[in-house]
N, CA and C atoms as a LAMMPS dump frame, in Angstrom:
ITEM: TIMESTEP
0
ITEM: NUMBER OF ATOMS
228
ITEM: BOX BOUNDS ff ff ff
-5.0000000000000000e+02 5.0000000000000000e+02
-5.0000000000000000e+02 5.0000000000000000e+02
-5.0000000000000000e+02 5.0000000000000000e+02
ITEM: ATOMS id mol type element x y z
1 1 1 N 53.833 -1.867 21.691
2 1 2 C 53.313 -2.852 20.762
3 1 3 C 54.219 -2.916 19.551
4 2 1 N 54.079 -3.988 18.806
5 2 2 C 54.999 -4.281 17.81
6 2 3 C 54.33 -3.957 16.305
7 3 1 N 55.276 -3.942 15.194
8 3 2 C 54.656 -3.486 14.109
9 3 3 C 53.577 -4.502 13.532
10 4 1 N 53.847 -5.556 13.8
11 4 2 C 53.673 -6.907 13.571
12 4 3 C 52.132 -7.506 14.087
13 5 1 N 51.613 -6.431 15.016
14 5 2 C 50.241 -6.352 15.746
15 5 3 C 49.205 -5.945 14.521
16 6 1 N 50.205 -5.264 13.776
17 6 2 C 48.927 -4.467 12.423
18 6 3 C 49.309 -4.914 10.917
19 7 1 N 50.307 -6.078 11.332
20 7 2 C 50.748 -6.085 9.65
21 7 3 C 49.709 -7.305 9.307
22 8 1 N 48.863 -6.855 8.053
23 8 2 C 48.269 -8.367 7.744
24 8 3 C 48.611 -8.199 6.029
25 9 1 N 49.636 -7.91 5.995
26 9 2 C 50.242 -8.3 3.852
27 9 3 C 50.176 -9.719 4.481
28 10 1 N 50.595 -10.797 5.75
29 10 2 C 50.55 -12.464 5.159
30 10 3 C 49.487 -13.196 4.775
31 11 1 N 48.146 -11.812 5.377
32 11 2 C 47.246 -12.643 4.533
33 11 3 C 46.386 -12.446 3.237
34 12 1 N 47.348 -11.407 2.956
35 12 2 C 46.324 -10.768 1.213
36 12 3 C 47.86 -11.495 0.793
37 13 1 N 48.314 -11.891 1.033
38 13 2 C 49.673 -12.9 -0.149
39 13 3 C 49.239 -14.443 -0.119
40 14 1 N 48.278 -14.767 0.904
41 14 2 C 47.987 -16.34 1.235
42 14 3 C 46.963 -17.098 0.251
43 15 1 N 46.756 -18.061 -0.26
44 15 2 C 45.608 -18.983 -0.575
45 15 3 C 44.303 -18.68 -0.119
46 16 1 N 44.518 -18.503 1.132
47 16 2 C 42.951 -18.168 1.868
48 16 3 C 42.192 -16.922 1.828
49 17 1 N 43.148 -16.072 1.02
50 17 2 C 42.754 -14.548 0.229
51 17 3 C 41.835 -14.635 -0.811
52 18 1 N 42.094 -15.635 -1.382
53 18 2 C 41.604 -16.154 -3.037
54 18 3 C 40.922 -16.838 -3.14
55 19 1 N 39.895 -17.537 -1.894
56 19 2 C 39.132 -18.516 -2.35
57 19 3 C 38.047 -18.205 -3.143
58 20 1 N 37.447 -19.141 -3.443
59 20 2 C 36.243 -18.717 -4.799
60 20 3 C 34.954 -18.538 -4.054
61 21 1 N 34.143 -17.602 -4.292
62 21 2 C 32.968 -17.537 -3.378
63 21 3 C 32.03 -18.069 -4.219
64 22 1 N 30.755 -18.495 -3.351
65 22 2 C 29.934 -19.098 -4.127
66 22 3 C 28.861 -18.415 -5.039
67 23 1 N 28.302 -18.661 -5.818
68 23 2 C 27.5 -17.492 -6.446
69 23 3 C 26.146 -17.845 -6.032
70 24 1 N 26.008 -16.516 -6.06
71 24 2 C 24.756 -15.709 -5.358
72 24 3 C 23.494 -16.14 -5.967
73 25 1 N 22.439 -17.054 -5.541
74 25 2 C 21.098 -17.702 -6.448
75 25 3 C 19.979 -16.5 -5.576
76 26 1 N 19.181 -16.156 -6.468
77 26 2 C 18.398 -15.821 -6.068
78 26 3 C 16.956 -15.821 -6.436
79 27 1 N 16.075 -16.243 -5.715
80 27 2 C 15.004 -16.957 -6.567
81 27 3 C 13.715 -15.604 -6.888
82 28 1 N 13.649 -15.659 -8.442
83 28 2 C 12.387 -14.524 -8.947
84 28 3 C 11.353 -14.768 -8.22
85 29 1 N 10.88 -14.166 -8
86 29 2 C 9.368 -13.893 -7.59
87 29 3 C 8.381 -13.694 -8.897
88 30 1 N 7.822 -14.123 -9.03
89 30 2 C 6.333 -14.066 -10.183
90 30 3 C 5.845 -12.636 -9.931
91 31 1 N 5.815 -11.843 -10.683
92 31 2 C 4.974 -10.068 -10.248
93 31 3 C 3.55 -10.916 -10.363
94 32 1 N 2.854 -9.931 -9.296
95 32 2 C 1.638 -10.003 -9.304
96 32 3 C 0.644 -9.263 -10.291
97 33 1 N -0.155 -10.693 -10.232
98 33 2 C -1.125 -9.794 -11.527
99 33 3 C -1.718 -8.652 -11.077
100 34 1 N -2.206 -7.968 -12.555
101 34 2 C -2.463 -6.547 -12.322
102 34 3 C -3.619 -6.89 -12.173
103 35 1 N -4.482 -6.291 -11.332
104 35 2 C -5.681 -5.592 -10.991
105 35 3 C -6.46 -5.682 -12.344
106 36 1 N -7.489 -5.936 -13.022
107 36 2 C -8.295 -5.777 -14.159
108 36 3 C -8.93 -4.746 -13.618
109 37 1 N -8.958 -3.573 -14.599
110 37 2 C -9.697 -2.503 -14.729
111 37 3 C -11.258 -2.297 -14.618
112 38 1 N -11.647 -3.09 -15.262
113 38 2 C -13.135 -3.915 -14.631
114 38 3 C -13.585 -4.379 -13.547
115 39 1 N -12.413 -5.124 -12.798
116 39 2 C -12.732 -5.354 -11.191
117 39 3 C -12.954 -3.715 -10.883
118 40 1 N -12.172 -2.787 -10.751
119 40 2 C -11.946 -1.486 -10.445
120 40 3 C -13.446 -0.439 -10.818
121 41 1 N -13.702 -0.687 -11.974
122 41 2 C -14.603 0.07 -12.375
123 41 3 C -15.434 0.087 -11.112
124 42 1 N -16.12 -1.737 -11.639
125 42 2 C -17.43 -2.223 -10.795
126 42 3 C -17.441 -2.12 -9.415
127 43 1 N -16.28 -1.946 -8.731
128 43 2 C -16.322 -1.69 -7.282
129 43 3 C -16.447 -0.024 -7.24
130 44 1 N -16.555 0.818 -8.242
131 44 2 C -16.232 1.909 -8.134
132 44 3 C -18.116 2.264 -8.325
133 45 1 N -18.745 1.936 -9.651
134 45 2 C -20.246 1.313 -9.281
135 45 3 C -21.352 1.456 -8.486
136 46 1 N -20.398 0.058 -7.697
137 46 2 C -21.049 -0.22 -6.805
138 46 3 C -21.239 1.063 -5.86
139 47 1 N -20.079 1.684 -5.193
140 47 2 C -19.634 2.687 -4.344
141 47 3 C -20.789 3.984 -4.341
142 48 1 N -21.102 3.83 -5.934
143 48 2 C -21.755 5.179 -6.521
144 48 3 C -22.822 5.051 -6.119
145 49 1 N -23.945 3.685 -6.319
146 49 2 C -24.746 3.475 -6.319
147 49 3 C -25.199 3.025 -4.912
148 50 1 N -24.377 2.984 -4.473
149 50 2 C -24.539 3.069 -2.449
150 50 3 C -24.759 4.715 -2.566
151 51 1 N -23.8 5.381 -2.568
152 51 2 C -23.524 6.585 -1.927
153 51 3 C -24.818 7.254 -3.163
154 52 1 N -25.617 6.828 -3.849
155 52 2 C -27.112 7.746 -4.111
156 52 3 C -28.144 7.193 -3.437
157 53 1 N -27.915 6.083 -3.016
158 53 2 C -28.985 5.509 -2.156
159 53 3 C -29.119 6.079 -1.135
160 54 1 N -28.011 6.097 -0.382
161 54 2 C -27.574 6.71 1.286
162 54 3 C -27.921 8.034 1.09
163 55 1 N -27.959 8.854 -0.272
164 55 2 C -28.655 10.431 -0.914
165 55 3 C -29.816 10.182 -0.602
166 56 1 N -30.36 9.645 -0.995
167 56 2 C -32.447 9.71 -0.966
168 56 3 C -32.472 9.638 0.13
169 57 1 N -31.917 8.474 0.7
170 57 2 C -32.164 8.535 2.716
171 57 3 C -32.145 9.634 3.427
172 58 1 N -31.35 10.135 3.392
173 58 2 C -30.592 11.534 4
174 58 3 C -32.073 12.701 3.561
175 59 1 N -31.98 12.776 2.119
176 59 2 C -32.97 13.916 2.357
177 59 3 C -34.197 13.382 2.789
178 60 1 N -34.998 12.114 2.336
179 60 2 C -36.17 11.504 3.058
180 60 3 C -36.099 11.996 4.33
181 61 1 N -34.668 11.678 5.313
182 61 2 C -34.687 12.4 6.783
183 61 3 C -34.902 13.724 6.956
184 62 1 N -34.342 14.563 6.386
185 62 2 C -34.272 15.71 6.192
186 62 3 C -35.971 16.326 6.106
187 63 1 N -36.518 15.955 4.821
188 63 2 C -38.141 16.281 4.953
189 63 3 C -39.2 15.735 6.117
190 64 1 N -38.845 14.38 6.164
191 64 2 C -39.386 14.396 7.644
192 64 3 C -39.26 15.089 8.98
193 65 1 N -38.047 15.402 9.162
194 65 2 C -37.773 16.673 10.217
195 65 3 C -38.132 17.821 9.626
196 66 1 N -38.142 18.313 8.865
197 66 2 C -39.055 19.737 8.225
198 66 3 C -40.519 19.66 8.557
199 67 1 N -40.873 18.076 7.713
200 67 2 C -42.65 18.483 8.663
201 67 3 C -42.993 17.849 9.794
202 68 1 N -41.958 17.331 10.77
203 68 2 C -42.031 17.248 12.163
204 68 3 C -42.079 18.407 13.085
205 69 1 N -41.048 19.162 12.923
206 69 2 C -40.663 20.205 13.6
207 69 3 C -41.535 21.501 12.957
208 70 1 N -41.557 21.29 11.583
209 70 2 C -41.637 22.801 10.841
210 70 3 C -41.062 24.027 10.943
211 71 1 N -39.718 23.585 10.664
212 71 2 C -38.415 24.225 10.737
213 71 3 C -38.771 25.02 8.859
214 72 1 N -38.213 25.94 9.111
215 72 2 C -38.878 27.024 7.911
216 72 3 C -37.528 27.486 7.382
217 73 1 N -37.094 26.388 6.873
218 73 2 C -35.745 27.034 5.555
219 73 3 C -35.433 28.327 5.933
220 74 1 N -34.682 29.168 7.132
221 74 2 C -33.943 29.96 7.266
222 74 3 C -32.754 29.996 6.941
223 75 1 N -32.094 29.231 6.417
224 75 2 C -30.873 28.86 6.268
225 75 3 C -29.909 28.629 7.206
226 76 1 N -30.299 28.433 8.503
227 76 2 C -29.525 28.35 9.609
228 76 3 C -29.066 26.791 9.978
């Protein structure tokens, strides 16, 4: 093979080395609004006030199987 297979200086010396590239647009994006702390609370609330409700249920079950069965607080 010839030297001439790997020489490319004719084209970092040429016009077509130098053309002007176009500039780069890039379109912002809007950040998303933040979350209000208040939305957050009240879903947090809400959550609480489920999960004491779903409390009374639970033991309501609980005493009813105590005086169904009359299972005697062994701790088992």
């Amino acid at each position: 093979m010839s030297d001439h297979a790997y020489d490319i200086s004719y084209l970092l010396d040429s016009d077509a080395a130098t053309a002007e590239v176009p500039v780069l647009r890039v379109a912002k994006v809007p950040p998303k609004p933040a979350r209000s702390p208040s939305h957050i609370a009240a879903a947090q609330a809400a959550l609480a006030l489920e999960l004491l409700q779903a409390a009374e249920a639970h033991e309501d079950w609980i005493r009813q199987y105590v005086r169904m069965y009359g299972v005697a607080g062994d701790g088992v």
